[in-house]
C-alpha positions as protocol buffer text, in pm:
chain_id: "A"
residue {
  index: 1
  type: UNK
  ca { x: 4814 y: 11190 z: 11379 }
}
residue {
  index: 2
  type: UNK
  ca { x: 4634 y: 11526 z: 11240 }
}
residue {
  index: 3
  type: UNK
  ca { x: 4945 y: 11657 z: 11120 }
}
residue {
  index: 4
  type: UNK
  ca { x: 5062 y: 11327 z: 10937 }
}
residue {
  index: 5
  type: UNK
  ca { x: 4712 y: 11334 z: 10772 }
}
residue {
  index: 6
  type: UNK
  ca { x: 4771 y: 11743 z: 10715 }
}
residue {
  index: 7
  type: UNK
  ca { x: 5134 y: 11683 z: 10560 }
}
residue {
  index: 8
  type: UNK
  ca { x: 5073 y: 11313 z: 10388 }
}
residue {
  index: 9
  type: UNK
  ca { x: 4700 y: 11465 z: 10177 }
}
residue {
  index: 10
  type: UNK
  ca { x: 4827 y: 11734 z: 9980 }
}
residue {
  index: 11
  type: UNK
  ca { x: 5129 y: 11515 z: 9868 }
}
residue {
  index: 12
  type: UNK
  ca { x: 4936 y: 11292 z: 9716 }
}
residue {
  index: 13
  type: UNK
  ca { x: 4759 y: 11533 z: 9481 }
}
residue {
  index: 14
  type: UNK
  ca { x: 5109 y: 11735 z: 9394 }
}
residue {
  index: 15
  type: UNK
  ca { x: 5225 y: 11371 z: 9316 }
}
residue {
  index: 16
  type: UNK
  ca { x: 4956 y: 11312 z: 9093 }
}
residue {
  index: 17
  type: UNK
  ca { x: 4928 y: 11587 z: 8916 }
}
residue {
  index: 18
  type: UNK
  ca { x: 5142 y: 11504 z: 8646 }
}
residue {
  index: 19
  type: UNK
  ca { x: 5111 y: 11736 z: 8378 }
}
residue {
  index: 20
  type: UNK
  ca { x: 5103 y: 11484 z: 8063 }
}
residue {
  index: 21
  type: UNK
  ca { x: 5426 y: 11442 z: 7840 }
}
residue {
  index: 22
  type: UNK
  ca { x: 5455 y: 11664 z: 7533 }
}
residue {
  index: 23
  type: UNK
  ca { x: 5690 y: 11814 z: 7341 }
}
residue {
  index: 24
  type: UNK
  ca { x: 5792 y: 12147 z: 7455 }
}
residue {
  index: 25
  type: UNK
  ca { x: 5786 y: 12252 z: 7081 }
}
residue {
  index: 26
  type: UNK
  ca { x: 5710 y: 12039 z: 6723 }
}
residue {
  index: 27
  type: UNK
  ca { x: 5897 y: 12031 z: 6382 }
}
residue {
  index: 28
  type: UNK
  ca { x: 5834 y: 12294 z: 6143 }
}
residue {
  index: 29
  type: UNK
  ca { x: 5648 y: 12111 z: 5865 }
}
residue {
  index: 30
  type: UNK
  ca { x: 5787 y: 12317 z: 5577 }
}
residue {
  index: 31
  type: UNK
  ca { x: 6144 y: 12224 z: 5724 }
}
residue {
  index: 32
  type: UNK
  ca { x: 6128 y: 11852 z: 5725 }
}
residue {
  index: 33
  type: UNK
  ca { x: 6264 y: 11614 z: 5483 }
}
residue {
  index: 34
  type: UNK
  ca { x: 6039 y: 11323 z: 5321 }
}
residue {
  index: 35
  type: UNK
  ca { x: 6189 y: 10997 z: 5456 }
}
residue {
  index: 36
  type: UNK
  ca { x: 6064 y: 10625 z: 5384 }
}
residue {
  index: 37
  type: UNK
  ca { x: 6206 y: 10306 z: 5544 }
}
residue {
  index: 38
  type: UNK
  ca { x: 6497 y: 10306 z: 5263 }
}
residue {
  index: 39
  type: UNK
  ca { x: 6649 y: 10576 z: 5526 }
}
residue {
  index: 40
  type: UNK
  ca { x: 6671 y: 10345 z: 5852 }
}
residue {
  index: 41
  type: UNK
  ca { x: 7053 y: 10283 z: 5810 }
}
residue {
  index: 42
  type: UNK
  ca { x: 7069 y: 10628 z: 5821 }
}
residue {
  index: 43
  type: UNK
  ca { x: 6850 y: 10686 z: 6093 }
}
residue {
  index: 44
  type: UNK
  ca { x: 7011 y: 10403 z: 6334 }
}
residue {
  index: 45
  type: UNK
  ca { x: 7396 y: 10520 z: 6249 }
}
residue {
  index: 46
  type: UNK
  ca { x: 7253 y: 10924 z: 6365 }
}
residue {
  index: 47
  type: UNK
  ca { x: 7145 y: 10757 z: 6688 }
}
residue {
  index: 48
  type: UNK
  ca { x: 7518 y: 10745 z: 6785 }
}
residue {
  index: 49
  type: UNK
  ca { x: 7503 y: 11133 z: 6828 }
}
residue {
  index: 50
  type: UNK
  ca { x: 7131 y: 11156 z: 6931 }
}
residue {
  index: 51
  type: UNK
  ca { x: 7109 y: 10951 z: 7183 }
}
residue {
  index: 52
  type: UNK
  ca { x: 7349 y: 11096 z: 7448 }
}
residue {
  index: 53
  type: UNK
  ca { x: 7256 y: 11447 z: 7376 }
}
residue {
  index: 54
  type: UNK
  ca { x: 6876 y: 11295 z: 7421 }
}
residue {
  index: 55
  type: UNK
  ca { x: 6952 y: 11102 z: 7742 }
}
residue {
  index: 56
  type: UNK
  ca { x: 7208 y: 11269 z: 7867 }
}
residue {
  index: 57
  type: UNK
  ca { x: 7361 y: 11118 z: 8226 }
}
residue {
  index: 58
  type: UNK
  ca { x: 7188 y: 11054 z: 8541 }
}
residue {
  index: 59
  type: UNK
  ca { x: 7393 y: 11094 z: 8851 }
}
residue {
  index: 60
  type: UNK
  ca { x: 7318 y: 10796 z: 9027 }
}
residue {
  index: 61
  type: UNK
  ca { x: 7364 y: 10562 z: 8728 }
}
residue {
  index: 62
  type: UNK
  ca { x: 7623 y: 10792 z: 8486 }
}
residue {
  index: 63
  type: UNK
  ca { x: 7677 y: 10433 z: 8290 }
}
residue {
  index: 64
  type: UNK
  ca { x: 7307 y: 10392 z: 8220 }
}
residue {
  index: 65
  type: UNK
  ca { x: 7245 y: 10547 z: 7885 }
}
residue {
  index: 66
  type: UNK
  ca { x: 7658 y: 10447 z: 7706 }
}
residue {
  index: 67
  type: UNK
  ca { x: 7506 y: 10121 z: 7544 }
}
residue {
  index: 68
  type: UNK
  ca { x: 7157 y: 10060 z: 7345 }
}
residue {
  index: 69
  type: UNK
  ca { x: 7002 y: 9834 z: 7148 }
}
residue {
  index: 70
  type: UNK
  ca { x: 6755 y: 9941 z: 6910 }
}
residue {
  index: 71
  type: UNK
  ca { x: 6442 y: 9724 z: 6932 }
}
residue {
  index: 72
  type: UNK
  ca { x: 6243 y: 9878 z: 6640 }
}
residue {
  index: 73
  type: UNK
  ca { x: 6335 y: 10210 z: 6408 }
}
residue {
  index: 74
  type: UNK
  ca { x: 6035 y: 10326 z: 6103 }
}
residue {
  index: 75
  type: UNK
  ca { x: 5873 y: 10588 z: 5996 }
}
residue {
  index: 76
  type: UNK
  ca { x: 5499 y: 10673 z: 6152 }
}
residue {
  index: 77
  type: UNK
  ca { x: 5321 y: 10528 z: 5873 }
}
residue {
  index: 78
  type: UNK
  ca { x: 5423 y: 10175 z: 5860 }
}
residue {
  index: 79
  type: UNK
  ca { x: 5338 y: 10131 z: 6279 }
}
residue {
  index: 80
  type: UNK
  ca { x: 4967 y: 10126 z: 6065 }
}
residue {
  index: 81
  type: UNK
  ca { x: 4844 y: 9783 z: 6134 }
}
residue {
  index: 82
  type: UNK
  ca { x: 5060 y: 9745 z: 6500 }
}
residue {
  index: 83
  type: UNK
  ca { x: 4880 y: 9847 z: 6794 }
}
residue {
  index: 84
  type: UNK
  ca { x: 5119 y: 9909 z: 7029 }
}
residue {
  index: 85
  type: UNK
  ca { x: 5313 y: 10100 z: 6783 }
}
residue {
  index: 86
  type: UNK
  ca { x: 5022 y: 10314 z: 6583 }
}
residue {
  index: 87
  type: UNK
  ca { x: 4928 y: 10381 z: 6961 }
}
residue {
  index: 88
  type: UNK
  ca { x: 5286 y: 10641 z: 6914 }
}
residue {
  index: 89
  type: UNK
  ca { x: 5120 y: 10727 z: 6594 }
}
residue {
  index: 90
  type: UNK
  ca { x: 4851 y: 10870 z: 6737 }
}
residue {
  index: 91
  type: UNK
  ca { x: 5021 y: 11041 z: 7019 }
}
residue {
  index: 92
  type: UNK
  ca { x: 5263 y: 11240 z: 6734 }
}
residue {
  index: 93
  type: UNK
  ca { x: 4940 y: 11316 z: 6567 }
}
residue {
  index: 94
  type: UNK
  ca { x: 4772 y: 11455 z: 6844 }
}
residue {
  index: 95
  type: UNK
  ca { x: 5123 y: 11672 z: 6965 }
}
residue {
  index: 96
  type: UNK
  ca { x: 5208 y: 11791 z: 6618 }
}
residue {
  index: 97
  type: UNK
  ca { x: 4947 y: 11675 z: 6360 }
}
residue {
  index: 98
  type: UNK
  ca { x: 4926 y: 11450 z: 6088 }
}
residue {
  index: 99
  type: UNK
  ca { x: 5118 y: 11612 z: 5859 }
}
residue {
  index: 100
  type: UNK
  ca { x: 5444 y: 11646 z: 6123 }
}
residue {
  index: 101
  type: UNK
  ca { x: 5356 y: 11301 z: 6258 }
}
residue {
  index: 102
  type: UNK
  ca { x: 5389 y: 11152 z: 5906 }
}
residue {
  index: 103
  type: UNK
  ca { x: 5696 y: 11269 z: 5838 }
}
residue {
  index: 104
  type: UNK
  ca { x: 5834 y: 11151 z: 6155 }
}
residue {
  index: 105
  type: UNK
  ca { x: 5966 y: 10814 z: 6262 }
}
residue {
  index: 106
  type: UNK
  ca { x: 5909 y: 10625 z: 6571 }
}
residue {
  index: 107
  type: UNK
  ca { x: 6272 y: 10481 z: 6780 }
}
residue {
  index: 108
  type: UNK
  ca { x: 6202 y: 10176 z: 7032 }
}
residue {
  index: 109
  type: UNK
  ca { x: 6559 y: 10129 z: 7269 }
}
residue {
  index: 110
  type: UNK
  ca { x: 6675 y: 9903 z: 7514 }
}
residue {
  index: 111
  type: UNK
  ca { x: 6897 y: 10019 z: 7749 }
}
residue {
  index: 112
  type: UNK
  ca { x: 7032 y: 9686 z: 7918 }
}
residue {
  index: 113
  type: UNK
  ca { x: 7278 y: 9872 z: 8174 }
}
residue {
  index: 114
  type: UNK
  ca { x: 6947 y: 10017 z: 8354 }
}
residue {
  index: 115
  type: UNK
  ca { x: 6864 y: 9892 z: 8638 }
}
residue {
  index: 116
  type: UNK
  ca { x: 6540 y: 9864 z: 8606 }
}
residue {
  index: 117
  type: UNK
  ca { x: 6238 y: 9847 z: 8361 }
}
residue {
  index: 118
  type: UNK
  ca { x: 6121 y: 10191 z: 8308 }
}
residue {
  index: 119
  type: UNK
  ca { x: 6495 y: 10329 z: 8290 }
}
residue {
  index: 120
  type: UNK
  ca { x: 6593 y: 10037 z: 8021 }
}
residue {
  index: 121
  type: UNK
  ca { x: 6273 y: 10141 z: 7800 }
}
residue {
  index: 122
  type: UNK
  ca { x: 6335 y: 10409 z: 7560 }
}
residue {
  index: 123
  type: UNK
  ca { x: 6104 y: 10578 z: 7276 }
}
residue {
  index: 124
  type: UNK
  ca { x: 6198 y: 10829 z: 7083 }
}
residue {
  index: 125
  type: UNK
  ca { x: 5999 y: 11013 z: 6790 }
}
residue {
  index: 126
  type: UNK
  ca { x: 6262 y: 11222 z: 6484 }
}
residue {
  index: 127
  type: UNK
  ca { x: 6237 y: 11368 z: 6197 }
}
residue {
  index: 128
  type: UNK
  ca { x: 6491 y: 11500 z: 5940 }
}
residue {
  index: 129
  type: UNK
  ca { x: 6511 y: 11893 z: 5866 }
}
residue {
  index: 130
  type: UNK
  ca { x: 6573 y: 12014 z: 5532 }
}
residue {
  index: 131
  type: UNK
  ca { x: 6889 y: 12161 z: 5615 }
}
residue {
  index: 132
  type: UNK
  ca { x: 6993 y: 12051 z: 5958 }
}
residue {
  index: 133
  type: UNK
  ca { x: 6911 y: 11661 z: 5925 }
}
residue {
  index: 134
  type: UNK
  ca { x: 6782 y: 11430 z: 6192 }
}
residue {
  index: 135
  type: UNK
  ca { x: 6682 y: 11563 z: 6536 }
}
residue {
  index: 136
  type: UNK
  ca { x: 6494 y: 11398 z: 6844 }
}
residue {
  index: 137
  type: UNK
  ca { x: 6162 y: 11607 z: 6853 }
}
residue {
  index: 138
  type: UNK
  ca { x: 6044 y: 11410 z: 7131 }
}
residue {
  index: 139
  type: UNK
  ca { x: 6147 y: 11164 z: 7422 }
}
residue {
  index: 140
  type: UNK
  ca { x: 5844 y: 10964 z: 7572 }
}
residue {
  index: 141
  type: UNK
  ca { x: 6103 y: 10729 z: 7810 }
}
């Protein structure tokens, strides 16, 4: 019984010691583009390229990430007003400031081959660069 206790304890620190979801580097300001709404055909035909190279495949479920729906696409500025999405807002600002943040937009995905509700739930934050165009900067789910 002392050893179960001795093996099961520390496991349930490591497991919750999480460290919390960031971006493992932000957007150059000076290299991003100024985008507005007008740009969300734009932004939802790109996701046909960004989206596998963001999701990749997952061993057990290879299938899982080959068909989306996007629930919501806009820029950071008009999720002002929406708490649930200005909630995203506020996590860009903190990662990468208000200035990167504002320039950014926010993508909400369904994934309905996943087998489950934390796998179908995708958000994704991009931006456009100057010279490269639109990249994922960040994948929350």
């Amino acid at each position: 019984m002392l050893y179960i206790l001795i093996m099961t304890i520390p496991m349930l620190f490591i497991g919750s010691i999480q460290g919390y979801a960031q971006p493992k580097e932000c957007p150059v300001l000076s290299e991003l583009e100024k985008t507005s709404i007008k740009d969300k055909k734009e932004v939802i035909e790109v996701l046909n390229t960004l989206i596998p190279k963001t999701y990749g495949k997952l061993d057990d479920f290879p299938d899982i990430y080959t068909k989306w729906d996007v629930v919501t696409a806009k820029p950071f500025p008009k999720t002002v007003g929406n708490k649930d999405e200005e909630d995203y807002f506020g996590m860009a600002k903190t990662f990468c400031g208000k200035e990167v943040a504002g320039k950014s937009w926010i993508v909400h995905l369904d994934f309905p081959k996943a087998p489950g509700a934390s796998l179908a739930q995708g958000q994704i934050f991009l931006a456009k660069n100057k010279e490269k165009g639109w990249f994922v900067w960040f994948r929350y789910h």
